[in-house]
VEXDREN-2710 file (C-alpha; in Angstrom, 1 decimal):
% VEXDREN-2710
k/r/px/py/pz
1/UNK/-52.0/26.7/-72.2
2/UNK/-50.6/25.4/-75.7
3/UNK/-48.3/22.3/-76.5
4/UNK/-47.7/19.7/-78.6
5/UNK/-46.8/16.2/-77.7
6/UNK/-46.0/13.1/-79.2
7/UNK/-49.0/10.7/-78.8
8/UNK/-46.4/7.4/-78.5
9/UNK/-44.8/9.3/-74.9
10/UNK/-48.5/9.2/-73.8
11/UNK/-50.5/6.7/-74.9
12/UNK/-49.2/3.7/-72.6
13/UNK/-49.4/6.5/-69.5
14/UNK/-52.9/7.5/-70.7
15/UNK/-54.3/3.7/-71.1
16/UNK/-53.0/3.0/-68.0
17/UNK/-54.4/5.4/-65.9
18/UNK/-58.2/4.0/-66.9
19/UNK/-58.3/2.5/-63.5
20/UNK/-57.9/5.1/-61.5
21/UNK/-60.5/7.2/-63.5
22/UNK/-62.7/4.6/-64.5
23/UNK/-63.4/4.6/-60.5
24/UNK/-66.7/6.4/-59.0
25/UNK/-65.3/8.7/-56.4
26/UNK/-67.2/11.3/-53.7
27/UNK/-65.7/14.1/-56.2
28/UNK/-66.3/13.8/-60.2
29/UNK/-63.3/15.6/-60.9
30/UNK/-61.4/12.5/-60.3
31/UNK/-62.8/10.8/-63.8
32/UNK/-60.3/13.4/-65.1
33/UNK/-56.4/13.9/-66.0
34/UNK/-54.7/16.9/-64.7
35/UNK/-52.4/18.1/-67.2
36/UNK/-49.8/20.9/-66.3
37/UNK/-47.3/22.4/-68.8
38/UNK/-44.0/24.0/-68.0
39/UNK/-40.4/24.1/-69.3
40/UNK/-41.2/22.3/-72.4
41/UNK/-42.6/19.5/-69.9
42/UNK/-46.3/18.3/-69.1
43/UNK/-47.1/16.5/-66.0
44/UNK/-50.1/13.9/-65.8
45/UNK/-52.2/13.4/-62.5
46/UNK/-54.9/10.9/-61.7
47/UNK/-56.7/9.8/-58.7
48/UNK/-59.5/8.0/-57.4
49/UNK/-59.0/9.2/-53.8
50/UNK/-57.2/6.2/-52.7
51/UNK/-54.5/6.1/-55.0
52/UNK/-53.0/8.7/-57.3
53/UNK/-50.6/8.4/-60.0
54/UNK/-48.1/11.4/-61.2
55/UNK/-45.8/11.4/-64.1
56/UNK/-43.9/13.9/-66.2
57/UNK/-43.7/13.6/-70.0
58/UNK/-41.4/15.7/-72.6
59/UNK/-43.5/18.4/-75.0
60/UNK/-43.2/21.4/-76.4
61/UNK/-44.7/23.6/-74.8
62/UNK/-45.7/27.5/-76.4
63/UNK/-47.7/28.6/-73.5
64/UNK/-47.5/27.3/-69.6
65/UNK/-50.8/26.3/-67.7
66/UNK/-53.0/23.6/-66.5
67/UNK/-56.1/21.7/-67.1
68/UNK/-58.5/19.2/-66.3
69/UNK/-59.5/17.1/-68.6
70/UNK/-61.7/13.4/-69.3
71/UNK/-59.4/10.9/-69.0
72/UNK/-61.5/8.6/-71.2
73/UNK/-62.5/10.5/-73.8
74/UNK/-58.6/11.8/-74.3
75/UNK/-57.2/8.1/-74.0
76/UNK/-59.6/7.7/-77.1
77/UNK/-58.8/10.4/-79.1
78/UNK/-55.2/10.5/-78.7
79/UNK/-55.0/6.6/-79.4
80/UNK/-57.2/6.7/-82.1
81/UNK/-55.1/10.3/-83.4
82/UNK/-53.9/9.6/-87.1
83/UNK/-50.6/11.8/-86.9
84/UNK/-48.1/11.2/-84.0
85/UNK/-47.9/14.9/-83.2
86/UNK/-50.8/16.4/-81.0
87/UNK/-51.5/20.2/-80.4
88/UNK/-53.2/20.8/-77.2
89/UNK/-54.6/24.1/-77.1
90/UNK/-56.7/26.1/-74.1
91/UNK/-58.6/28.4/-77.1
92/UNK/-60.9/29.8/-74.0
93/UNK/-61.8/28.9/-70.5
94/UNK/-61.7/25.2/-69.9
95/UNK/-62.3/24.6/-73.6
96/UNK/-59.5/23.0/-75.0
97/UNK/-58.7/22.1/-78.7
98/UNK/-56.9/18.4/-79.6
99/UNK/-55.4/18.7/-83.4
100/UNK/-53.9/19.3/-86.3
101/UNK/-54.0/21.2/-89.5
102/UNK/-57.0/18.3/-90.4
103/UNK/-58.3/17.3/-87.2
104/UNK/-59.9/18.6/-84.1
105/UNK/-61.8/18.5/-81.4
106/UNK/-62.8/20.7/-79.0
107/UNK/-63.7/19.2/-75.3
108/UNK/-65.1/21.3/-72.2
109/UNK/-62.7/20.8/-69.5
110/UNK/-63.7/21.4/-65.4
111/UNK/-62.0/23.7/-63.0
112/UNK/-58.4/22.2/-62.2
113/UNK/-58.3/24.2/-58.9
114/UNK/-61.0/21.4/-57.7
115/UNK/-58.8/19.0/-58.9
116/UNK/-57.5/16.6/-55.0
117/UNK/-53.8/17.7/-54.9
118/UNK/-51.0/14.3/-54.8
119/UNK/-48.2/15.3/-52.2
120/UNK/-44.6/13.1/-52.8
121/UNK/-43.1/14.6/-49.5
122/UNK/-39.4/14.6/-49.6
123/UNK/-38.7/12.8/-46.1
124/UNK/-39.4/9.4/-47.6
125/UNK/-36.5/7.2/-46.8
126/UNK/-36.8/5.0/-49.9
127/UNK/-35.6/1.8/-50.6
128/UNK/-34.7/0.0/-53.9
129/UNK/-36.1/-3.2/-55.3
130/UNK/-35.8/-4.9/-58.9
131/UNK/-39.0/-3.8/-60.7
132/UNK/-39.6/-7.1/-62.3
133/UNK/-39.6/-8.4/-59.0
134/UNK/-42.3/-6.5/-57.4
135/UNK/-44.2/-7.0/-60.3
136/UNK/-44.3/-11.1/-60.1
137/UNK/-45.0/-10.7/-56.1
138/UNK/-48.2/-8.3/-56.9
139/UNK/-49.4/-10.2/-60.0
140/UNK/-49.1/-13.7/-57.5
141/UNK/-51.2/-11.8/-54.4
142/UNK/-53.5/-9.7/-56.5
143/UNK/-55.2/-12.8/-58.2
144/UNK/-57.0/-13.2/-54.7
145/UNK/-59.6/-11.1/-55.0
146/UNK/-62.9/-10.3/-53.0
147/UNK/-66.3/-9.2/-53.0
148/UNK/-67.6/-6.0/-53.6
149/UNK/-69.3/-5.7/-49.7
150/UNK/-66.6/-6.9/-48.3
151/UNK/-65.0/-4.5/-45.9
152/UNK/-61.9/-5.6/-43.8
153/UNK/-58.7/-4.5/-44.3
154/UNK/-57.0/-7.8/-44.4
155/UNK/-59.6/-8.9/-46.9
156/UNK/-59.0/-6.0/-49.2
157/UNK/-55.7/-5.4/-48.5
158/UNK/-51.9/-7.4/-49.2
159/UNK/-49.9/-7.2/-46.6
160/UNK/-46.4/-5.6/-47.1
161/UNK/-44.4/-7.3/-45.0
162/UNK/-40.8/-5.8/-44.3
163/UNK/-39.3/-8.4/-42.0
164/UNK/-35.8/-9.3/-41.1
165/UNK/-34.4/-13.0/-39.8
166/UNK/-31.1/-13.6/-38.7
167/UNK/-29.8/-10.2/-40.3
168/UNK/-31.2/-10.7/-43.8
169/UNK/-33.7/-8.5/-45.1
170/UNK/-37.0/-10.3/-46.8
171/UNK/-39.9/-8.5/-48.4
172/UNK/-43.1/-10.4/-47.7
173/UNK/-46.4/-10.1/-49.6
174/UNK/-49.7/-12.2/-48.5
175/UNK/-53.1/-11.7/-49.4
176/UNK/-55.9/-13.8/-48.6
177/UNK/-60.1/-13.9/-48.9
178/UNK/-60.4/-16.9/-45.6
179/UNK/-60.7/-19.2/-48.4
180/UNK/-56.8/-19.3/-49.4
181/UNK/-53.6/-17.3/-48.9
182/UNK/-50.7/-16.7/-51.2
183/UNK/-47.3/-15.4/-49.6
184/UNK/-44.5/-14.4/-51.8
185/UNK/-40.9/-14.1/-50.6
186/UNK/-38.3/-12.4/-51.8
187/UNK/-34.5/-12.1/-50.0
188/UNK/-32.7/-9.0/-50.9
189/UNK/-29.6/-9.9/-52.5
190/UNK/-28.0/-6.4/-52.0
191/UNK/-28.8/-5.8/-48.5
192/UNK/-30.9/-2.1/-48.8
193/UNK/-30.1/0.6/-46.3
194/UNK/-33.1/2.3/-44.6
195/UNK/-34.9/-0.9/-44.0
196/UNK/-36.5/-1.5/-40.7
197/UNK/-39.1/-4.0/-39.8
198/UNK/-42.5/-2.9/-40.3
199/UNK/-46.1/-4.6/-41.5
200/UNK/-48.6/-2.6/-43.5
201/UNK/-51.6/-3.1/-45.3
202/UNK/-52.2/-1.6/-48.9
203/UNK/-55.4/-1.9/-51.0
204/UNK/-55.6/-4.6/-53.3
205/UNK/-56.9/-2.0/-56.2
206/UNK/-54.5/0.2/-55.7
207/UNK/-51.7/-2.6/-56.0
208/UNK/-53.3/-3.6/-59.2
209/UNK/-52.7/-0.2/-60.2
210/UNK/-48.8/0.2/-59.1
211/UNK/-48.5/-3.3/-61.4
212/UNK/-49.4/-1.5/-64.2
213/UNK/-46.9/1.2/-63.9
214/UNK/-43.8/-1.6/-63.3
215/UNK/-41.4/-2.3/-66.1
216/UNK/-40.1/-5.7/-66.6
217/UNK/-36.2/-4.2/-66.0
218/UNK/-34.6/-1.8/-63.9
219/UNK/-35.3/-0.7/-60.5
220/UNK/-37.9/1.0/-58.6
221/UNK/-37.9/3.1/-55.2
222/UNK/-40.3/2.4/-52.3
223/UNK/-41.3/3.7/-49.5
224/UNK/-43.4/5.2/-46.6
225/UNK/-44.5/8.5/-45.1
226/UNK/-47.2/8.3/-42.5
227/UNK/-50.2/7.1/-43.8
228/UNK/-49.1/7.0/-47.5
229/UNK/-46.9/4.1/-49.6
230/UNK/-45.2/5.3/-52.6
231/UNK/-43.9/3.5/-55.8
232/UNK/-41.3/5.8/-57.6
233/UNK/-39.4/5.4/-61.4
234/UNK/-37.4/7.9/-63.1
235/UNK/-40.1/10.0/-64.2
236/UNK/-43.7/8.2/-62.6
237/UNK/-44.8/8.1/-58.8
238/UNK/-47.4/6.5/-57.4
239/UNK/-48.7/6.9/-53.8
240/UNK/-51.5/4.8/-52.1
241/UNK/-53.5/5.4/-48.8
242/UNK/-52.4/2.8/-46.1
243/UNK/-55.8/0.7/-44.8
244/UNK/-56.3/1.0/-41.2
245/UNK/-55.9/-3.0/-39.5
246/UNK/-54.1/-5.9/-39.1
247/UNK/-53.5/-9.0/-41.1
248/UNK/-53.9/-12.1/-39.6
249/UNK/-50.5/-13.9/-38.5
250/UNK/-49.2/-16.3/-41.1
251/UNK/-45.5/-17.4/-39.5
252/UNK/-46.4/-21.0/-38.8
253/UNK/-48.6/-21.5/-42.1
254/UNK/-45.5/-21.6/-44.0
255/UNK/-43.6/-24.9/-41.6
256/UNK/-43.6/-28.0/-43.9
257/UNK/-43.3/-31.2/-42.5
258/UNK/-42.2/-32.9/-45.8
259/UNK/-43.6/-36.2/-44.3
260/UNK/-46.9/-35.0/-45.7
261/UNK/-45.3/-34.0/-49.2
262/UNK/-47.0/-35.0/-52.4
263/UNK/-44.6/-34.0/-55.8
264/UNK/-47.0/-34.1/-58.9
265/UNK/-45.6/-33.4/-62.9
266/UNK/-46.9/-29.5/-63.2
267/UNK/-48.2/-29.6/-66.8
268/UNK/-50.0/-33.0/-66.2
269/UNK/-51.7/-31.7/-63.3
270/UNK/-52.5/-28.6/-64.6
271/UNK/-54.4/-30.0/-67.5
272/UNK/-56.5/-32.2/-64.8
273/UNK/-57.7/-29.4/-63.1
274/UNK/-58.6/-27.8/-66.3
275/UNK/-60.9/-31.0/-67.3
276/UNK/-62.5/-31.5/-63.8
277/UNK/-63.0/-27.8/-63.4
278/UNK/-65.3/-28.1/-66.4
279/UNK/-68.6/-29.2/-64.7
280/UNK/-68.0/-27.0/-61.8
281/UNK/-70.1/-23.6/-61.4
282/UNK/-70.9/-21.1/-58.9
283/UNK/-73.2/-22.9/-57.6
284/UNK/-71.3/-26.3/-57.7
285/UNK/-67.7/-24.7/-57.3
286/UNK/-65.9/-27.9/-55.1
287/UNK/-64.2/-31.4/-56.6
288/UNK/-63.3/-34.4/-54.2
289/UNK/-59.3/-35.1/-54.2
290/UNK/-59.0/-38.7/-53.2
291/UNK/-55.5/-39.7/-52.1
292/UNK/-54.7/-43.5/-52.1
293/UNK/-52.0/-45.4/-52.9
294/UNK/-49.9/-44.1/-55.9
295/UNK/-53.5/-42.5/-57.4
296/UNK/-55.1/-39.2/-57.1
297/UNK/-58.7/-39.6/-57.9
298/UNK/-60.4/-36.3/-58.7
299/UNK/-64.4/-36.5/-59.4
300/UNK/-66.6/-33.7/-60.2
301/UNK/-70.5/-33.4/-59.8
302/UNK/-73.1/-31.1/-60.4
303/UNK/-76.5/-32.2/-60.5
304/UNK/-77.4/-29.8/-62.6
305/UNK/-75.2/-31.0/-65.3
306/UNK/-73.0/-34.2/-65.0
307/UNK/-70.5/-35.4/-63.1
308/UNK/-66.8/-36.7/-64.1
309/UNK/-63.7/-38.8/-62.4
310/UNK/-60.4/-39.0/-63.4
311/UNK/-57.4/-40.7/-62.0
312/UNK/-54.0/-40.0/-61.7
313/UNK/-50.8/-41.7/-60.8
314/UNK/-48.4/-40.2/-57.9
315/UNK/-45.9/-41.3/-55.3
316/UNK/-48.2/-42.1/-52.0
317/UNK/-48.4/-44.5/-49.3
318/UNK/-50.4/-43.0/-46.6
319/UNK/-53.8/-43.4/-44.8
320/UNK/-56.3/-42.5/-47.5
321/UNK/-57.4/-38.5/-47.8
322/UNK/-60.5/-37.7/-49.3
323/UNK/-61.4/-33.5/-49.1
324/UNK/-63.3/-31.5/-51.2
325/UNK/-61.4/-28.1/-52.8
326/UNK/-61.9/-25.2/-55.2
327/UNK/-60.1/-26.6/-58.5
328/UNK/-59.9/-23.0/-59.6
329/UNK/-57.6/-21.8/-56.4
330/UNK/-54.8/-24.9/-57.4
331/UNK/-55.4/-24.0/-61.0
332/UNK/-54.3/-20.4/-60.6
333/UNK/-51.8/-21.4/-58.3
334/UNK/-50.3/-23.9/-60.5
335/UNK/-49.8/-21.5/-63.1
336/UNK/-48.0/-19.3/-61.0
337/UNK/-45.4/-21.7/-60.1
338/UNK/-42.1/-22.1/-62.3
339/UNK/-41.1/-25.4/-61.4
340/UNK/-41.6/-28.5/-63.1
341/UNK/-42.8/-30.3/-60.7
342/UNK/-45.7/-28.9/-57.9
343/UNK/-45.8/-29.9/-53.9
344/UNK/-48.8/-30.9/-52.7
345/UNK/-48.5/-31.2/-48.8
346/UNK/-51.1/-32.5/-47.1
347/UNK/-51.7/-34.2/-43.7
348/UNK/-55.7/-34.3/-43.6
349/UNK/-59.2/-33.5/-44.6
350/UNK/-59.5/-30.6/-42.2
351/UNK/-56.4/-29.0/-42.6
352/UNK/-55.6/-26.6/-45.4
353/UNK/-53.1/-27.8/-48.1
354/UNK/-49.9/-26.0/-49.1
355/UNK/-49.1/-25.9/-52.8
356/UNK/-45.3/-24.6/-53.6
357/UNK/-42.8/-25.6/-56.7
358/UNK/-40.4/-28.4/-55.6
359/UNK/-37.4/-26.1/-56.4
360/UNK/-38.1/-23.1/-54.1
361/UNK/-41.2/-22.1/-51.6
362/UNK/-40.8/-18.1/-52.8
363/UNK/-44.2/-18.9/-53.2
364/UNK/-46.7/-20.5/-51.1
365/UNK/-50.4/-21.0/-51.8
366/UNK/-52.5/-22.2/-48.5
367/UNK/-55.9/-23.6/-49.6
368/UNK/-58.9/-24.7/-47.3
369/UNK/-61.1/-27.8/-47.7
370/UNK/-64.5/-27.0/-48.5
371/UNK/-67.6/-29.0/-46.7
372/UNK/-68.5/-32.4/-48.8
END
């Protein structure tokens, strides 16, 4: 095999991929790149077993074939390449050349043939969404993460909800850790055929990986074919393995009863959390919210280093709330929201809060109280 590529139509690909190859997998293969070459073409695979990523890339190619190569260690070289034109070269069995006239290396490759193969079946019934759009939705579900023991699906997954109300199509994305839950909504403006209801649950890693492959224009295709999603652009797929379960029910987290509505300046109270967030830990990770008339009182202790109180004026003329929460959940979900002004709606100390932008509820963030 022999080509010679342009390093700027592959370096973004080749950074990218780092996820997928940077995992440990049953099969050490997968900590490489597949690389084919055909029709003055090459065509990049990666995988981690879970998710696997395929795109095809323009070259010049002198001689057709295929290897396997480390992803890392080919990232680094082509980034760090002083020329933008790269010879790739397969001088003898599964050694292969990278360079020019001045510079080269030469890295051992492994046997492609062990290399896990990624099927894009052609009976996926697709549908289109803007990819700017599924970008924001990941980016505001993804940001819930979980622990490295943790097992259940609906813990490491998002749920991708495909639902349908009163003959409008929605796509619905929550992910939660018991702690909190973020759902993002989004109704289709141009109604997309081939859209039936349907709930499945895709890893939160491998959604991490699909928002690195979305452009902030154009649209993207999506779809299902048994137990695979797929994620397809012009010249990129990616396909993840569905996780086996179901997501808890989340219909009647998302009823407001404004009655228990709190509107607070979003920049104000953003830079409030950031202050009383400072003498929290992982040890120490709660601060009291004390709601009483027209002033939020926030105070933070850890007897391990200080404590701290701050008060804040708001519209409020209820019984007094006082509950305990992770600042670092509103932060995150402050941040997310575009309006400027957040809802805080609350009705007690043992209910979770919902946290949306006064302009829309696209996105909703449910928070527990933790114990005082």
């Amino acid at each position: 095999m022999k080509f010679i590529v342009n390093k700027n139509d592959i370096i973004s690909v080749l950074s990218n991929i780092q996820g997928l190859t940077g995992r440990k997998s049953s099969l050490a293969i997968t900590s490489n790149v597949l690389i084919e070459a055909f029709d003055n073409k090459i065509k990049f695979s990666a995988t981690d077993l879970e998710t696997g990523y395929r795109g095809v890339f323009p070259a010049n190619v002198e001689k057709e074939g295929i290897i396997a190569i480390n992803a890392r260690k080919f990232y680094e070289i082509v980034n760090n390449f002083p020329t933008d034109q790269i010879e790739i070269n397969e001088e003898e069995e599964q050694w292969i050349r990278i360079g020019n006239e001045s510079v080269e290396y030469y890295i051992v490759g492994m046997n492609h043939v062990d290399f896990p193969e990624i099927e894009i079946p052609d009976e996926i019934d697709f549908f289109e969404i803007e990819s700017q759009t599924l970008k924001e939705m990941i980016e505001k579900t993804i940001v819930i993460s979980h622990t490295g023991d943790e097992k259940r699906a609906h813990i490491t997954g998002i749920n991708f909800d495909k639902h349908i109300a009163d003959d409008n199509k929605f796509l619905r994305l929550a992910s939660t850790d018991v702690k909190r839950l973020n759902l993002v909504t989004y109704e289709f403006k141009n109604q997309p055929a081939n859209y039936n209801e349907e709930q499945l649950i895709l890893p939160k890693k491998g959604m991490s990986e699909v928002n690195k492959f979305l452009d902030n224009e154009g649209l993207i295709k999506t779809g299902f074919f048994k137990n695979h999603f797929f994620v397809k652009k012009d010249n990129e797929s990616i396909v993840i393995r569905i996780l086996e379960g179901k997501f808890p029910k989340y219909d009647t987290l998302n009823n407001i009863d404004e009655e228990f509505n709190i509107k607070i300046d979003k920049i104000k109270f953003s830079m409030l959390l950031k202050r009383m967030s400072i003498l929290t830990s992982d040890k120490y990770k709660s601060v009291v919210f004390s709601f009483s008339e027209n002033k939020l009182t926030i105070t933070a202790t850890n007897p391990e280093i200080g404590e701290s109180k701050e008060e804040f004026e708001i519209e409020y003329n209820r019984e007094e709330i006082e509950a305990a929460f992770n600042p670092r959940y509103f932060l995150e979900t402050v941040n997310m929201i575009g309006s400027e002004k957040v809802v805080i709606n609350i009705e007690n100390n043992q209910k979770p809060c919902k946290v949306f932008g006064e302009d829309n509820m696209d996105f909703l963030s449910i928070i527990m109280p933790m114990k005082m």
